[in-house]
N, C-alpha and C positions, 0 to 999 in steps of 0.2 A: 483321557488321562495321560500323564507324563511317564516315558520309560529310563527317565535318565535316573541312574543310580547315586550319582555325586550329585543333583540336586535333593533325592531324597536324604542323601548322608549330613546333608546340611541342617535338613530341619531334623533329624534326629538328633543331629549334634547340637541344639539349642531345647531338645523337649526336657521337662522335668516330670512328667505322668504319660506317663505310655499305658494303653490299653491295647488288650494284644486280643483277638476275638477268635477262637479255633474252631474249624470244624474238622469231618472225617479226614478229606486230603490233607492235613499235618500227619497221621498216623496211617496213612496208607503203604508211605514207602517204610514202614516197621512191620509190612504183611499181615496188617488189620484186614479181615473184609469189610465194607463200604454198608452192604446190604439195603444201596439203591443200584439205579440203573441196570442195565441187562442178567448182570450174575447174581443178583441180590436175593435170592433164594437158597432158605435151607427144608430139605425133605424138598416136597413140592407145596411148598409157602415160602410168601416173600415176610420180610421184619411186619409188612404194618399190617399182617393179618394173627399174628402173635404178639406183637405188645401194645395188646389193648385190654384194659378191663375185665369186658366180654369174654377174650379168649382166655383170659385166666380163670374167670369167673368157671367155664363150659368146662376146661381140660387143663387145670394146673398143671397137671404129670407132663404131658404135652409144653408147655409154656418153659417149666424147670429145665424139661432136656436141653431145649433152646439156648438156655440161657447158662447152664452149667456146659454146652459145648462151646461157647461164647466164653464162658469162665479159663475153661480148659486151655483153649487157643490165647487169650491174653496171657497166662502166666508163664509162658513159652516165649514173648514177645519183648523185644526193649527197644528202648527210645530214641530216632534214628538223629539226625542233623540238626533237622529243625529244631524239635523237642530241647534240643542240648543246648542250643543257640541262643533260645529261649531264658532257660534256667540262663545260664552264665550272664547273660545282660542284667538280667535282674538281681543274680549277686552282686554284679560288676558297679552296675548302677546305684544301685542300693547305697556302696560306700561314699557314694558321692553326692547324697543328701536325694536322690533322684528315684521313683516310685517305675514298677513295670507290674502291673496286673494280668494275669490269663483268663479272660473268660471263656470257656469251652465249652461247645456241646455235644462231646466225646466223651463217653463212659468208661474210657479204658483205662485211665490212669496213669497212663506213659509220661504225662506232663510231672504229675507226680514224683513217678519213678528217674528224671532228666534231671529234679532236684526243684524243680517251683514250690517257692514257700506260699504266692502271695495268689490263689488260686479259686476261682469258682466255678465249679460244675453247675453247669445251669438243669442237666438233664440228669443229675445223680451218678451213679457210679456201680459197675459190674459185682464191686468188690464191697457194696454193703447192701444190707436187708431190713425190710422193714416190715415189722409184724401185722396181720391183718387185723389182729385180734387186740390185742395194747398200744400198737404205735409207733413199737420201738424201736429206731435205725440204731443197727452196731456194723463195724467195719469187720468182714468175713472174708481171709481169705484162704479157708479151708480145699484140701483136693483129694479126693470131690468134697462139695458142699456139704451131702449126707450119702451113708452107704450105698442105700439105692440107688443112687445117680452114678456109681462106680461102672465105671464102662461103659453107658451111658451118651445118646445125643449125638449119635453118628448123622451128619448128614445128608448121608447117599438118600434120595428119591425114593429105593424099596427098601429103607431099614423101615421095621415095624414101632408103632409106639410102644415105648415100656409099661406104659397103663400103670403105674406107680399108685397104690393107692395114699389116700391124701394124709394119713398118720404117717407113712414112711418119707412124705418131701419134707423140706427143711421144716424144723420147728423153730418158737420162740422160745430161750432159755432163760428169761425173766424170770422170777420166784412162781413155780405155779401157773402160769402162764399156758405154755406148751400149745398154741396160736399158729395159726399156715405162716409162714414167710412167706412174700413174695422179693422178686429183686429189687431192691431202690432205686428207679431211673422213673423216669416222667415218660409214661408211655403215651400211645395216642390218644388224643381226646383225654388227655388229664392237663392240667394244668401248671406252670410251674412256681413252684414257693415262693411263696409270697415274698418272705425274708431274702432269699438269694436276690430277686428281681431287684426289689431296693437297693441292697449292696450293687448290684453292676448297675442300675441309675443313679447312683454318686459317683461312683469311680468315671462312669460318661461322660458326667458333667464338668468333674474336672480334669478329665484328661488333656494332652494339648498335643495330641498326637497318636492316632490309633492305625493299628495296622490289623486287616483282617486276610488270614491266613488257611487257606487249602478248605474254604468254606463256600458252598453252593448258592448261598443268597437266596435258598427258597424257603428255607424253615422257618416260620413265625414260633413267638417275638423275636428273634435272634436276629433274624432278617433285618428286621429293623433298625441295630443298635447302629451300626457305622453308619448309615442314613441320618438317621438323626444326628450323628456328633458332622458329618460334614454338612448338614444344615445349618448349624450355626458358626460355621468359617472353619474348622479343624480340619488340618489335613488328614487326609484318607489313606493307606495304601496297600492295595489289594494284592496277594500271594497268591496266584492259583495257578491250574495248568490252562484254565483255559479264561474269556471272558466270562461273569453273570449279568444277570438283572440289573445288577445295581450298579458297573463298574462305571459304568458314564457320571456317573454323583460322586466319581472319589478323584481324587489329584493326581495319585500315581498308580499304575497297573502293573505287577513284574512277572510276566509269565513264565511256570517250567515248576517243574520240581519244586518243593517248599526246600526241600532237604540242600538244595543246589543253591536256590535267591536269597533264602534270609540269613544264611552264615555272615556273607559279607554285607547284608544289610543292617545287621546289630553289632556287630566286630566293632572294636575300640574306635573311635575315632579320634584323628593325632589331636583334636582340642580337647579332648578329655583330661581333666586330671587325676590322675593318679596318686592316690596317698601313699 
C-alpha cells in the first residue's frame, strides 16, 4: 500500500460517501483500555471470559462489576484528535452535499461524545441496557448504574467479588416488568443485529472511499467490511499503529497515532467549497 499523504488527499478530495470503520485504537490515545493483548485483564480474567452469555448466565454480580467499572472509567474519558477530526469532516462535509458514516466497534461512545451524528455501533454501547426479561434497550447513563454497584468493580487481582444478589443488579423499569438488565453490546458468541448489519451493507456499497482506522483486522464480521469495499475497486486506507492482516488489500497504509494521521488526512482541502 501507498504512504503518500497528497495522493490520499486527492482521492479524498473527489469522494462523496466516506465510510469511516473504527476500532479500539481510535479511543486508545483517550486512555480507554483495549482489553486485548498482554494488559487485557480485569481481576484475574481477560474480556472474553466475561462477556459471554455463559458468564452472565453463572455470575451476573460478577459480569455488572465488570462492566459498571468499564462504565465508571468511560465517563471520566473524552474524545481525543481522531474522534474530533471525525465529527468535523462530517459536519464539514455534510454542507457540501457529501455523506461521512462511522461504523465502529467501540462501545464507548467517544464518537458520540466528538459530535458524530451519522453513526453505527455495530457492537452496542456501554451506556445502554437491555432487559433480559422484555427486551427492552434504553440509553442509561446513571453513576453507578444501581446502588449496589456503588464503589464497586475495582480491578486489583485480590479485590473480592461483591456477590450482589440478582434483585439488587440493575432492573428493568418497564411498567411491572422489573427484569435482570444486562449491558447492550454483542458479546462473545452472540451475534450482531441483524438491522445494524444491513445498514453498514448499504453504506458499503455505496461508499467511494473508506478509511479503516486504529482497528486490528481480526474481529469478524467487521474484519471483513474494508475487504470487501477494496474488492470491488474502492480505495482503502488503513490508520493504525502498526500493519494487519488485511493491509496488503488496501491502497493506502498511514502508520502512527490515529490521533496524529488522520487530522491532516480529513482537514479541508483547498478544492473544497466552502459555502
Amino acid at each position: 500500500p501507498h504512504t503518500d499523504m497528497a495522493d490520499f488527499r486527492e482521492v479524498f478530495a473527489r469522494a462523496k460517501h466516506i465510510a469511516i470503520i473504527t476500532g479500539a485504537g481510535v479511543s486508545a490515545e483517550s486512555g480507554v483500555p483495549t482489553f486485548r493483548g498482554a494488559g487485557g485483564f480485569w481481576r484475574k480474567w481477560q474480556a472474553q471470559e466475561l462477556a459471554t452469555p455463559g458468564a452472565f448466565a453463572r455470575n451476573p454480580s460478577r459480569v455488572w462489576e465488570f462492566y459498571h467499572y468499564r462504565r465508571e472509567v468511560m465517563l471520566s474519558k473524552h474524545p481525543n484528535p481522531a474522534h474530533i477530526a471525525i465529527a468535523e469532516c462530517e459536519k464539514r462535509l455534510s454542507k457540501q452535499g457529501r455523506s461521512v458514516v462511522v461504523i465502529t466497534q467501540n462501545i464507548d461512545e467517544l464518537h458520540r461524545k466528538a459530535g458524530t451524528k451519522h453513526l453505527l455501533e455495530i457492537h452496542g454501547s456501554l451506556f445502554k441496557t437491555r432487559c433480559t426479561n422484555c427486551g427492552n434497550v434504553a440509553e442509561n447513563y446513571k453513576s453507578p448504574i444501581c446502588p449496589a454497584l456503588a464503589g464497586k468493580g475495582a480491578p486489583d487481582p485480590e479485590t473480592e467479588d461483591a456477590a450482589i444478589p440478582v434483585e439488587a443488579l440493575p432492573q428493568c423499569e418497564e411498567d411491572g416488568c422489573n427484569g435482570l438488565l444486562r449491558p447492550h453490546v454483542v458479546w462473545f458468541g452472540e451475534t450482531l443485529d441483524p438491522d445494524i448489519l444491513t445498514a453498514v451493507e448499504k453504506e458499503l456499497e455505496i461508499c467511494d472511499l473508506c478509511l479503516v482506522v486504529g482497528t486490528s483486522s481480526v474481529v469478524y464480521p467487521a474484519a471483513m467490511f474494508a475487504p470487501q469495499v477494496s474488492a470491488r475497486g474502492v480505495p482503502v486506507a488503513e490508520f493504525n499503529m502498526e500493519a494487519t492482516p488485511a493491509t496488503n488489500r488496501f491502497r493506502f497504509h498511514f502508520q502512527g497515532p490515529c490521533g496524529t494521521t488522520l487530522p491532516p488526512a480529513l482537514a479541508r482541502h483547498e478544492t473544497e467549497i466552502i459555502s
